[in-house]
C-alpha positions as CSV (number, residue, x, y, z in Angstrom):
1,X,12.7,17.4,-36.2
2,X,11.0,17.3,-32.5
3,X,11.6,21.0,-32.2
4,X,9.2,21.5,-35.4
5,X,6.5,20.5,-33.9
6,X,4.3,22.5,-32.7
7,X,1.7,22.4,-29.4
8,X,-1.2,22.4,-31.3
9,X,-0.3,19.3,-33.4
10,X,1.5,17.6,-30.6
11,X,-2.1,18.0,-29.4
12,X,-3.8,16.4,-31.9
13,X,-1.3,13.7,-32.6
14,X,-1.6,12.6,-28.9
15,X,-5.8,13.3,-29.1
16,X,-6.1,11.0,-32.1
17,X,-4.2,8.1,-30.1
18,X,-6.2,8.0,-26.9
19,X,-8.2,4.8,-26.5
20,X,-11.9,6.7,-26.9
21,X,-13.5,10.1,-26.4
22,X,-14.4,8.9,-22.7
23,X,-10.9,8.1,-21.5
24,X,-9.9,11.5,-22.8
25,X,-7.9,13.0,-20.3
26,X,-8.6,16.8,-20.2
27,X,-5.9,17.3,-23.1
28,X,-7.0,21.2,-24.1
29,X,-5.5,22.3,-20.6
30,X,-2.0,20.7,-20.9
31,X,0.5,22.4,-22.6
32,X,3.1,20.4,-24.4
33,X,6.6,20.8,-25.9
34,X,8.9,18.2,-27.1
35,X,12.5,18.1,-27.7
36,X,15.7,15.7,-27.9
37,X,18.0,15.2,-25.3
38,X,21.2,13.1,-25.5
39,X,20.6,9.6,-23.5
40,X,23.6,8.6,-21.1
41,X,23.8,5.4,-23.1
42,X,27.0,3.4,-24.6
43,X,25.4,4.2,-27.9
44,X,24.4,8.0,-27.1
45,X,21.6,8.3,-29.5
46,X,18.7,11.4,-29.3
47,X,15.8,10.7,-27.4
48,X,12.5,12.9,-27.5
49,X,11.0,13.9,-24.4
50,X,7.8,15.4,-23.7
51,X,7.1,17.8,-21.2
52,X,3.6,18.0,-20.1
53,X,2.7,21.5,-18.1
54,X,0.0,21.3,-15.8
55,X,-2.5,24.8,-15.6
56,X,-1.9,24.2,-11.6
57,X,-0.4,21.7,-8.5
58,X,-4.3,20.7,-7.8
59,X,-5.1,20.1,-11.2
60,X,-1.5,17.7,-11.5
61,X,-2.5,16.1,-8.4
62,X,-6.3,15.2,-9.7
63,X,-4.8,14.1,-13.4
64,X,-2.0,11.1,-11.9
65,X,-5.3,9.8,-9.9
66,X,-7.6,7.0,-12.0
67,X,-5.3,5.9,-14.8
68,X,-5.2,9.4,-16.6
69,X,-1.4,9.8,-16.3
70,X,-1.0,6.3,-17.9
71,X,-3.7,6.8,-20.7
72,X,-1.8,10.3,-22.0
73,X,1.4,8.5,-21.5
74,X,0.0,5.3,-23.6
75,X,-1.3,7.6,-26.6
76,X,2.1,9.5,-26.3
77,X,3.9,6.8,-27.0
78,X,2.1,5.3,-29.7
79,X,2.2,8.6,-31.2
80,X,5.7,9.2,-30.9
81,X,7.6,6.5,-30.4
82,X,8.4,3.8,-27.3
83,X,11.8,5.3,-26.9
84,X,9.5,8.9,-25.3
85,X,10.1,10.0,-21.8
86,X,6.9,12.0,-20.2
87,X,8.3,14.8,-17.5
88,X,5.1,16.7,-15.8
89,X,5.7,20.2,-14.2
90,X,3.0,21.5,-11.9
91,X,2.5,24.9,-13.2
92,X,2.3,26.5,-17.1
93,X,5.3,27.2,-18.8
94,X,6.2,31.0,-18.4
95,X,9.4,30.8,-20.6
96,X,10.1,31.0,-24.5
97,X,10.7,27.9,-25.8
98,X,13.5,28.2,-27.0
99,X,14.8,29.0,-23.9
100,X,12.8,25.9,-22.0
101,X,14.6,24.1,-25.3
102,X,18.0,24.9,-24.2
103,X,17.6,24.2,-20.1
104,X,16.5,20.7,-20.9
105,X,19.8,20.3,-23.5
106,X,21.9,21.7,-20.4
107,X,20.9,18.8,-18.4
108,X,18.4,20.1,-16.1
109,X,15.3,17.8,-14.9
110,X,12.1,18.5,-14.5
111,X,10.6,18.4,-11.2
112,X,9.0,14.9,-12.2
113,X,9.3,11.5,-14.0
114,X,7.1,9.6,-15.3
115,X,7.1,6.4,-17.5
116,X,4.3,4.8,-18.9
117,X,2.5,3.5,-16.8
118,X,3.1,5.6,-14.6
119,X,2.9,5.6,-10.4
120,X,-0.2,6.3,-9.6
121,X,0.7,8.3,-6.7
122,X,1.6,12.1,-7.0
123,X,5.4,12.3,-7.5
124,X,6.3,14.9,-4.6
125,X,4.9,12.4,-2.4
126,X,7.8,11.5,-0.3
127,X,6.3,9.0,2.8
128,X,7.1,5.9,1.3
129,X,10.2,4.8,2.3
130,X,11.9,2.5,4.8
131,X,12.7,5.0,7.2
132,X,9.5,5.9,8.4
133,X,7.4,2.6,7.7
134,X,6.4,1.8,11.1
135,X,7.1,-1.9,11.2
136,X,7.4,-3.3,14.5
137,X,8.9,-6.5,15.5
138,X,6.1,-8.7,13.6
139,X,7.1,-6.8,9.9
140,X,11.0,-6.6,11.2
141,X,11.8,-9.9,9.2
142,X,9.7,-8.8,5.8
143,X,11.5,-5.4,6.3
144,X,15.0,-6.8,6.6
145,X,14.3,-9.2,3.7
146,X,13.1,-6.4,1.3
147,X,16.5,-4.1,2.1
148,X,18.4,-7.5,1.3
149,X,17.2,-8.1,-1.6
150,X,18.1,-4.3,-3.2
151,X,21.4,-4.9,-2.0
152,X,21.8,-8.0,-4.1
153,X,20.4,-6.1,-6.7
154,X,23.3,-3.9,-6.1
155,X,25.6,-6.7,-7.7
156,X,23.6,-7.8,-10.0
157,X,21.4,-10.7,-8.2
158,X,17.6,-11.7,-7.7
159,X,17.9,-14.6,-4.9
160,X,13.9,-14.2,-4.3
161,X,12.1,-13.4,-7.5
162,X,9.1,-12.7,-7.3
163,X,8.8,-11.3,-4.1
164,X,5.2,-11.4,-3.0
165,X,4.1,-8.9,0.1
166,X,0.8,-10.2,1.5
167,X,-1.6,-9.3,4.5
168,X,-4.1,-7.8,6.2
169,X,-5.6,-4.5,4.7
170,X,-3.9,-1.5,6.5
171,X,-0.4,-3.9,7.6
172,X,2.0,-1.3,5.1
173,X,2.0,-3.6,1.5
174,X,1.4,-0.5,-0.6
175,X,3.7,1.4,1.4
176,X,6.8,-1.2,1.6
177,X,6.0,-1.8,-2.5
178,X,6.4,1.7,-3.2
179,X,9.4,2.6,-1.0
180,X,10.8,-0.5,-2.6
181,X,10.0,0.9,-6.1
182,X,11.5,4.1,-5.2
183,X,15.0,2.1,-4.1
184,X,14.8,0.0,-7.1
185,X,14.8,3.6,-9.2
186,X,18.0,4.5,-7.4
187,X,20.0,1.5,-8.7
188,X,21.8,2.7,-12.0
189,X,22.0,-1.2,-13.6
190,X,18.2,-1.0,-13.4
191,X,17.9,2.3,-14.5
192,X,20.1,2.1,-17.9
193,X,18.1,-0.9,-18.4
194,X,14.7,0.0,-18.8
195,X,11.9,1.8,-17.0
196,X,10.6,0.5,-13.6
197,X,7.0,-0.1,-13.5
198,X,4.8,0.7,-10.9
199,X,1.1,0.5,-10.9
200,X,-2.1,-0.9,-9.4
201,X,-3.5,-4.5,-10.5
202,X,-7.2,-2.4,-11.8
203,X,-4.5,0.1,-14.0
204,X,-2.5,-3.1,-15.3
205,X,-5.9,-5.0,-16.1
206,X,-7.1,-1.7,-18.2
207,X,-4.1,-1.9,-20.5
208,X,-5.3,-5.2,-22.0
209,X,-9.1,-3.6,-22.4
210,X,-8.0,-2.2,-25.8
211,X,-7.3,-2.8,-29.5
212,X,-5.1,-6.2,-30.5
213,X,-2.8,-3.8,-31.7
214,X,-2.6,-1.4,-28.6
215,X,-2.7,-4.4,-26.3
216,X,1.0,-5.5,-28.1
217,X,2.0,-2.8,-28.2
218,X,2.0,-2.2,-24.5
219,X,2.7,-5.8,-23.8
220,X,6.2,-5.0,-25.9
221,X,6.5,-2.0,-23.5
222,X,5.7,-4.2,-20.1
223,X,8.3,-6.8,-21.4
224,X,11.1,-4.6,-21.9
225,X,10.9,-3.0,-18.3
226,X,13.8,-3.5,-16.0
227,X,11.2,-4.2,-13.1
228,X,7.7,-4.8,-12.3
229,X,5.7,-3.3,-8.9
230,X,2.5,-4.4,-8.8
231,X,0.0,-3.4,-6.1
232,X,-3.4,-5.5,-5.4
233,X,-2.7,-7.8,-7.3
234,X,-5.8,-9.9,-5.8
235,X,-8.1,-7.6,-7.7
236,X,-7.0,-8.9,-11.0
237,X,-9.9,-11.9,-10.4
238,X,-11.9,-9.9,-12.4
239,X,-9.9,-9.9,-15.2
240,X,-8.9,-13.9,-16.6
241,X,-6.7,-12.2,-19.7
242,X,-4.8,-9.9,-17.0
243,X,-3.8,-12.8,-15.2
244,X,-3.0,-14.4,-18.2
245,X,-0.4,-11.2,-19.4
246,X,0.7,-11.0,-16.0
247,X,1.7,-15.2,-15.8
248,X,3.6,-14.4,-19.5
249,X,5.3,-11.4,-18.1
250,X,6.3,-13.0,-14.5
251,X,8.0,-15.9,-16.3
252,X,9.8,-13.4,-18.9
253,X,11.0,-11.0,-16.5
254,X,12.7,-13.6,-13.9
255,X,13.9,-15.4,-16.7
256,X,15.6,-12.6,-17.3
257,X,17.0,-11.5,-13.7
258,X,14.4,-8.4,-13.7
259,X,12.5,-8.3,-10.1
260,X,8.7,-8.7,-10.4
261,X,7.2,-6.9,-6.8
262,X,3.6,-7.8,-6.3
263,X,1.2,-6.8,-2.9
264,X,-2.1,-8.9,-2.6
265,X,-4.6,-8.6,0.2
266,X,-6.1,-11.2,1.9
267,X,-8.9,-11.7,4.7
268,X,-8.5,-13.7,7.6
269,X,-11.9,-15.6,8.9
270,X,-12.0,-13.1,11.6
271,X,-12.3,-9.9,9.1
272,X,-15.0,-12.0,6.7
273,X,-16.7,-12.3,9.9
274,X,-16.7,-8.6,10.9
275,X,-17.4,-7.9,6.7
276,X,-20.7,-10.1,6.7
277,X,-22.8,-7.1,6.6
278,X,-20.7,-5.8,3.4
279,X,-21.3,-9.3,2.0
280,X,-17.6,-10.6,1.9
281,X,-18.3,-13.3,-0.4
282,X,-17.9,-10.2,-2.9
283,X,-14.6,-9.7,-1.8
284,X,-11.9,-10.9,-4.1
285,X,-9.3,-13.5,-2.5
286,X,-6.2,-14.6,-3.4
287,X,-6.8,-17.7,-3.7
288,X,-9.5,-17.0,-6.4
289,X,-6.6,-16.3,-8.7
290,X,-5.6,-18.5,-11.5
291,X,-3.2,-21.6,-10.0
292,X,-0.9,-21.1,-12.8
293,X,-0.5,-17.6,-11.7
294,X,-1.1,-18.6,-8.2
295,X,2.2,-20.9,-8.4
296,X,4.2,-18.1,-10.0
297,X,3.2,-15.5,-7.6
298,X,4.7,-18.1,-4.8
299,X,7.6,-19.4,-6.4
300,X,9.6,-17.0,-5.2
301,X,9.4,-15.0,-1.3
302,X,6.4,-14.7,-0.1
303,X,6.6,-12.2,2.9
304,X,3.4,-12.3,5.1
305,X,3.1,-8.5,7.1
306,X,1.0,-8.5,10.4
307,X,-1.5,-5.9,11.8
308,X,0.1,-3.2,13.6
309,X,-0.2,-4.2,17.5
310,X,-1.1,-1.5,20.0
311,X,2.7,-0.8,20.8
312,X,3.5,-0.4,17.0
313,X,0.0,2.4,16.8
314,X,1.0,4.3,19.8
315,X,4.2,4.9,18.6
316,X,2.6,6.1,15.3
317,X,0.1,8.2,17.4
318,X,2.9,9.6,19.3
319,X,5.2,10.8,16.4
320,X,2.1,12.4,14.2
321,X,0.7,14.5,16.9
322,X,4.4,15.6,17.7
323,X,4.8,16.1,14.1
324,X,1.7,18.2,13.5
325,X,2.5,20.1,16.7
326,X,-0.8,18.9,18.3
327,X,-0.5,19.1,22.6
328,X,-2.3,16.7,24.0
329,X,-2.3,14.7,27.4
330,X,-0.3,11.6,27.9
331,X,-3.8,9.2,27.9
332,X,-4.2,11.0,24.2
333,X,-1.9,8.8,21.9
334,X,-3.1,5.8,23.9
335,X,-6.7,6.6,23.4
336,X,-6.2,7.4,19.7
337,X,-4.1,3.7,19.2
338,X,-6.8,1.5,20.8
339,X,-9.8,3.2,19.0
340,X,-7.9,2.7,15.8
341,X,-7.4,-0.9,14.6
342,X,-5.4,0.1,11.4
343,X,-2.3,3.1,10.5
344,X,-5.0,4.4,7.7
345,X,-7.9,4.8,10.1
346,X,-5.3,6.2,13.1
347,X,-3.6,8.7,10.4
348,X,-7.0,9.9,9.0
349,X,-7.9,11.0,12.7
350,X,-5.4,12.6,14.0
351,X,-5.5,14.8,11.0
352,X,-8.8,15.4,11.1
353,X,-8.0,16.8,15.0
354,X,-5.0,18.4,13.2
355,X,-7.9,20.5,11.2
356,X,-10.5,20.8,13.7
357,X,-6.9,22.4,15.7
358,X,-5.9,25.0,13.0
359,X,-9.7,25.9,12.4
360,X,-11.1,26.7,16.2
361,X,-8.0,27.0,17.6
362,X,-9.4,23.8,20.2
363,X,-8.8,20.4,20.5
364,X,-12.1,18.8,19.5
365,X,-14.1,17.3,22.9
366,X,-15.1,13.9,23.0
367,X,-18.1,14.4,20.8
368,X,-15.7,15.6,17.9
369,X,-13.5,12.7,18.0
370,X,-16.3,10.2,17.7
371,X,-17.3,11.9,14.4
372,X,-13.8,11.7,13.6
373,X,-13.7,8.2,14.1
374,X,-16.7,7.5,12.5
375,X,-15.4,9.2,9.2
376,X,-12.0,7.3,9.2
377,X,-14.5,3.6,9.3
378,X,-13.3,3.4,13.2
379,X,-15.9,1.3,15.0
380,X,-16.8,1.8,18.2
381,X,-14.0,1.3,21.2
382,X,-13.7,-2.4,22.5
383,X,-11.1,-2.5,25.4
384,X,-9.1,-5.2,26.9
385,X,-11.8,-4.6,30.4
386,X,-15.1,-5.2,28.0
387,X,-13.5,-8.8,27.1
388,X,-12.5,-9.5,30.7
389,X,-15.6,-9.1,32.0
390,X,-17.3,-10.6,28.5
391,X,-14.8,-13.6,29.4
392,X,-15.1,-13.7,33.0
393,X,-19.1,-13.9,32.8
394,X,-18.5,-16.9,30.4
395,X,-17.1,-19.0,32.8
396,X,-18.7,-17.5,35.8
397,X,-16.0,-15.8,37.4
398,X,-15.0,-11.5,37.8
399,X,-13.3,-9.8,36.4
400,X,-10.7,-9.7,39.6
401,X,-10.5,-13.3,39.3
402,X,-9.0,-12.9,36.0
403,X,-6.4,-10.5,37.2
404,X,-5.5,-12.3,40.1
405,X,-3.4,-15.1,41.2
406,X,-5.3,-18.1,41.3
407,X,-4.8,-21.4,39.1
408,X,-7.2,-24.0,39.4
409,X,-7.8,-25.1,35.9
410,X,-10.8,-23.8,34.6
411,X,-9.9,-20.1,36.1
412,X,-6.6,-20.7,34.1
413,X,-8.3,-21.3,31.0
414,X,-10.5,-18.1,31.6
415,X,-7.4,-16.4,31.9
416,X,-5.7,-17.5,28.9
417,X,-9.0,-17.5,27.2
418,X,-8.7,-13.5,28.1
419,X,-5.4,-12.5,27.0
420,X,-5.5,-14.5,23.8
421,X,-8.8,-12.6,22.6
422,X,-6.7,-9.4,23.8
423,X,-4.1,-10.5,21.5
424,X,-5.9,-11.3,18.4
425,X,-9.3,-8.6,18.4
426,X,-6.8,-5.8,20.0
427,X,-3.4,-6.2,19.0
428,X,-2.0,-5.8,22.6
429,X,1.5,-6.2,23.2
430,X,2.7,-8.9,25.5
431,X,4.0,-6.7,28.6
432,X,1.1,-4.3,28.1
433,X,-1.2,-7.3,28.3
434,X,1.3,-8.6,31.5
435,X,0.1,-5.6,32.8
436,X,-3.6,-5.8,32.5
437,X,-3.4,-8.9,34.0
438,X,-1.9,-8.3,37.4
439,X,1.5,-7.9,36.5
440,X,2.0,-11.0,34.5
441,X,5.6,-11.9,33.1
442,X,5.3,-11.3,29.2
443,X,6.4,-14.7,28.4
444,X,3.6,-16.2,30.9
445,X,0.9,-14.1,28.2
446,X,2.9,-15.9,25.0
447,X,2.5,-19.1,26.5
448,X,-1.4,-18.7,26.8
449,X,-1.7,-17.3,23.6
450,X,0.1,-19.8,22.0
451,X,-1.9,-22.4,24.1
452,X,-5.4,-21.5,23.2
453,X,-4.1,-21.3,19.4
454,X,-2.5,-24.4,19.3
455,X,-5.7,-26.2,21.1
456,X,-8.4,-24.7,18.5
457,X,-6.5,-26.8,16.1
458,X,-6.6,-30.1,18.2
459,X,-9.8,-29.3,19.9
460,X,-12.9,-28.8,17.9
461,X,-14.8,-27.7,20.9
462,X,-11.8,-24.8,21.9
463,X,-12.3,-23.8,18.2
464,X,-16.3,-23.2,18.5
465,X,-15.6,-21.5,21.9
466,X,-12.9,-19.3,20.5
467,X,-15.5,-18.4,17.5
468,X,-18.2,-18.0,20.0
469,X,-16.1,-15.1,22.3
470,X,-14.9,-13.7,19.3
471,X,-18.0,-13.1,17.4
472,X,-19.6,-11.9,21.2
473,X,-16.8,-9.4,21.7
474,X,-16.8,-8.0,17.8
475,X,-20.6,-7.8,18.4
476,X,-19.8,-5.5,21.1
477,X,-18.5,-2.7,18.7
């Protein structure tokens, strides 16, 4: 019966599904065919699959952005049953059908896979994974845990479910979330089971924006997934009846041994300050969440991820410019991973150079680079020497007084005063701050950094002197 359809009704059938003319997504350039395949399953039944053909790789890659990928595949399945599988190719089909009919009987896959809803990212995209997540000693621990976990999986148990990643913006959550979802894919138990969601909190909230009817139906598709990754999932403030599906859902699906995943954003008091112009009270917080969702969310491992220090972006540096074949000078890498607080902002300029390279056949001068850095949201450099001397003026001292030897209390205090703002606004490794300072033992900086923060909690005049030197340094930038 599937082969009897043609592409024109196909067409229509999936047309006449979609949620409204202005979530259409571009349906009179796909091409469609649908046929049965025999499911590896005890019972070995026929399942249709679709196979959506993209007129080109560009137009594949602007289609999977915004939701589009999940609308077609939500108006696909109402049309044709939940039991549908979606495959994309990149390019139009060029064979007969019947031919394309009997390569999918023969076993052969399709370059892509995509269940509804789908992973927003393109498929070919192959960056996310454990391997090259730069992590660093701070994020070894949330690392470790994660690889654990899919090894208990392995045999069939869920010790930490959920599993909440949290952080920063820019610490890795979307990246360890989706090379988690991509190990999670790899795990046959899982894979006979169900489909493994992935998606972003604004794509789940969008489900439930839809007819009582459509909403169950989707919520009959969410509950019978073998596992859950859920990115942002601070965003879904906005949306009280998300939160609501996603509480129902969390409790079903660890009832049930399946792992729910979820990455959620959240702003220290430092980044709120340096957001004041952007007006951070806008910004949604985790804590703005619902508490019954709230309380699920942390029921089960919460893994907090830290900024990646200095040592953590030079390495980074290092390996992209070596990796795009880019010669520079040894200062280069170091340059690039002070001048760039996050991965994102570091990545976005060294491919910008990477361009500028391949273009002009030049490395862009210094002009160039603070374009570039302006365009990746960059701000201006603040080095470890600005908040020695910012520091050292303070408390009337140089400088030199900072980096020397000295130790009569209040030019100890200066000095820790120093390295712990180093620390937190640079993300300066211990020896490299051991360094700066004269040739300090590492665990000499620890113990001042661990000093001033322990005393801004005991010491409500440290605390306003900390905020003080802080909010003098960022205003620096």
């Amino acid at each position: 019966m599937a082969e009897s359809i043609s592409e024109e009704d196909l067409r229509k059938l999936i047309t006449a599904c979609l949620p409204g003319p202005e979530t259409e997504p571009g349906m009179e350039v796909l091409g469609f065919s649908l046929t049965a395949t025999k499911r590896e399953t005890e019972q070995g039944r026929d399942s249709p699959v679709l196979d959506v053909y993209f007129p080109h790789a560009l137009y594949a890659r602007w289609f999977r952005q915004d939701g589009r990928s999940s609308t077609l595949e939500y108006a696909a399945h109402l049309a044709l049953g939940s039991h549908l599988t979606v495959r994309y190719h990149d390019a139009p089909r060029e064979i007969p059908e019947a031919e394309n009919t009997a390569e999918d009987q023969s076993g052969t896959a399709p370059d892509a896979l995509s269940p509804l809803p789908s992973d927003m990212s393109p498929p070919d995209r192959e960056e996310y994974g454990f391997d090259n997540f730069f992590s660093g000693q701070k994020n070894e621990l949330a690392v470790s845990i994660i690889r654990s976990m899919l090894e208990d999986l392995k045999c069939g148990s869920m010790p930490y479910n959920p599993l909440l990643l949290r952080g920063l913006p820019g610490t890795g959550k979307t990246h360890l979330l989706k090379a988690a979802a991509a190990a999670l894919r790899h795990i046959p138990a899982l894979a006979e089971q169900g489909r493994i969601y992935t998606l972003s909190a604004p794509d789940f909230a969008g489900l439930f924006r839809q007819s009582p009817a459509r909403q169950e139906i989707v919520r009959g598709m969410l509950r019978g997934c073998s596992a859950l990754c859920l990115d942002d999932t601070h965003l879904l403030v906005r949306s009280p009846q998300a939160q609501e599906e996603l509480t129902s859902l969390i409790d079903i699906l660890t009832a049930t041994n399946r792992p729910v995943l979820c990455a959620c954003t959240c702003l220290s008091p430092r980044q709120r300050a340096e957001l004041a112009g952007a007006d951070a009270a806008d910004i949604p917080s985790e804590e703005q969440l619902a508490p019954s969702l709230l309380s699920r969310l942390r029921k089960g491992m919460v893994l907090e991820l830290a900024e990646a220090d200095l040592d953590v972006r030079l390495s980074y540096a290092r390996h992209l410019l070596k990796e795009l074949h880019l010669n520079t000078d040894r200062e280069t890498p170091l340059f690039l991973a002070r001048r760039s607080r996050q991965i994102r902002h570091l990545h976005g300029v060294i491919l910008r150079m990477h361009a500028f390279f391949r273009h002009t056949g030049n490395m862009p001068d210094e002009q160039d680079m603070e374009g570039f850095f302006r365009a990746s949201g960059s701000r201006d450099s603040l080095t470890p020497e600005a908040v020695l001397s910012l520091v050292a003026a303070h408390y009337g001292f140089s400088s030199r007084d900072l980096r020397g030897k000295k130790r009569d209390n209040q030019l100890v205090e200066a000095r820790q005063m120093a390295m712990y703002l180093c620390r937190e606004l640079l993300g300066e490794s211990y020896p490299s701050l051991g360094r700066i300072f004269g040739g300090k033992d590492h665990s000499t900086v620890m113990h001042a950094v661990k000093k001033i923060r322990e005393n801004q909690v005991t010491n409500k005049d440290m605390h306003i002197l900390v905020t003080e030197l802080t909010q003098r340094c960022l205003n620096r930038i």
